[in-house]
C-alpha positions, 0 to 999 in steps of 0.5 A: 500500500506504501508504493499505491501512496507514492503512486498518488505523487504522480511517480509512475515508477515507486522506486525499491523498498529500503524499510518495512514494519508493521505493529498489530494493535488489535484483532482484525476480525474473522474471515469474511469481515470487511476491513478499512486501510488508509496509506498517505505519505508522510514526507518526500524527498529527492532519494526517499519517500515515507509513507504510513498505513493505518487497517481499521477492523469492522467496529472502525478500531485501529488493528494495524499500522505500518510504515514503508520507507522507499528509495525513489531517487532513480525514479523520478523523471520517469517520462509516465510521471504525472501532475495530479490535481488537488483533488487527484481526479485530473491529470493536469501534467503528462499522459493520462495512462487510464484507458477503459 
């Protein structure tokens, strides 16, 4: 989910993970039960990304959350980067590679 994060910058490559972790806070429920996750980065740079993932269990309680650290030095500049819109709906920048 961290590299769907960076994807949302507009990185069309998501460079290589440098670091991982996850800690379980609670259970997330039983086979069949839905679940809600949330990833958004938290800071990018020149060589690294950092992103941060939260899953909520069916009573909507924190049961998990991870961190993703990304080398993304080599990767921007890709010719299939894009600008994004503030709402992250339109390509503003760059081929719209959405095909139906």
């Amino acid at each position: 989910m961290g590299s769907l994060a960076v994807a949302t910058k507009g990185q069309f490559l998501t460079g290589v993970s440098v670091d991982i972790g996850t800690s379980f806070v609670k259970p997330g429920g039983r086979v069949g039960d839905e679940m809600r996750m949330s990833a958004v980065v938290v800071g990018i740079g020149k060589s690294l990304a950092y992103t941060r993932v939260e899953f909520f269990n069916a009573a909507g309680q924190l049961a998990a959350y991870g961190h993703h650290t990304k080398y993304v030095g080599k990767s921007a500049g890709h010719e299939n980067d894009v600008k994004f819109s503030e709402d992250g709906e339109t390509v503003l920048e760059g081929k719209d590679l959405d095909v139906d």
